[in-house]
N, C-alpha and C positions, 0 to 999 in steps of 0.2 A: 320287851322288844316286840317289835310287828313287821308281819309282813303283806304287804300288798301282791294281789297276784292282776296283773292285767291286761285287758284284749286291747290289743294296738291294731291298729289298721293304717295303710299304708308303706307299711314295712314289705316292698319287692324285691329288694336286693340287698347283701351282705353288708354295702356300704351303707344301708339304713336301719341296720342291728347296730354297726358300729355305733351312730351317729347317736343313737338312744342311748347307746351306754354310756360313752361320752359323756350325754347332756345330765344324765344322772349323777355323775360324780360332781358336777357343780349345784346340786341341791342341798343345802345343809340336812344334816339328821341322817342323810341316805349313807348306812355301814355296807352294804352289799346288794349290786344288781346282778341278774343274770337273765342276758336277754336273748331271746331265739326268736324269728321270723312268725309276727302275729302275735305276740305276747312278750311279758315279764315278769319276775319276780324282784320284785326290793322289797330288803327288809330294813327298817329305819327307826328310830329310837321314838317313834308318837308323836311327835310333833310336824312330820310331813303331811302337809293336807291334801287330797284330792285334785284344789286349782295347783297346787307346784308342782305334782307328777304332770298333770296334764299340759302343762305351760315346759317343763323340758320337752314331753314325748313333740308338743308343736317345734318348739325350738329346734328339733331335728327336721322337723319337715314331716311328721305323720301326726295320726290322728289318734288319742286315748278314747274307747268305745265302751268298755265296762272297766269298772275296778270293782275286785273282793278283796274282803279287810279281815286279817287274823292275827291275833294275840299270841305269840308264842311265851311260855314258860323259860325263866332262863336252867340252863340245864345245870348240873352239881359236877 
């Protein structure tokens, strides 16, 4: 599993945290977003690239400005 951590910009109001969550469940691969005002986490099975996060966060109407990328372990 992986998860992305990323700075979003133009997220001013609640209805454009929604709108990113939202657009994220229409991304194949994405198992879980959690999005807060300026940022997100998804975490996604490797095969989500960079341009498809960034192609939903626009689909909401905001902007993707960094992404970090980590490999989690699966747990036992």
């Amino acid at each position: 599993m992986r998860v992305a951590h990323l700075t979003i910009s133009g997220m001013t109001a609640v209805h454009a945290v929604r709108a990113v969550y939202t657009a994220f469940a229409g991304v194949p691969g994405v198992s879980r977003a959690e999005v807060v005002m300026g940022g997100a986490t998804v975490e996604h099975d490797g095969t989500v690239t960079e341009a498809m996060l960034a192609d939903a966060v626009a689909l909401a109407g905001c902007a993707l400005v960094a992404v970090r990328e980590e490999r989690r372990l699966p747990t036992l």
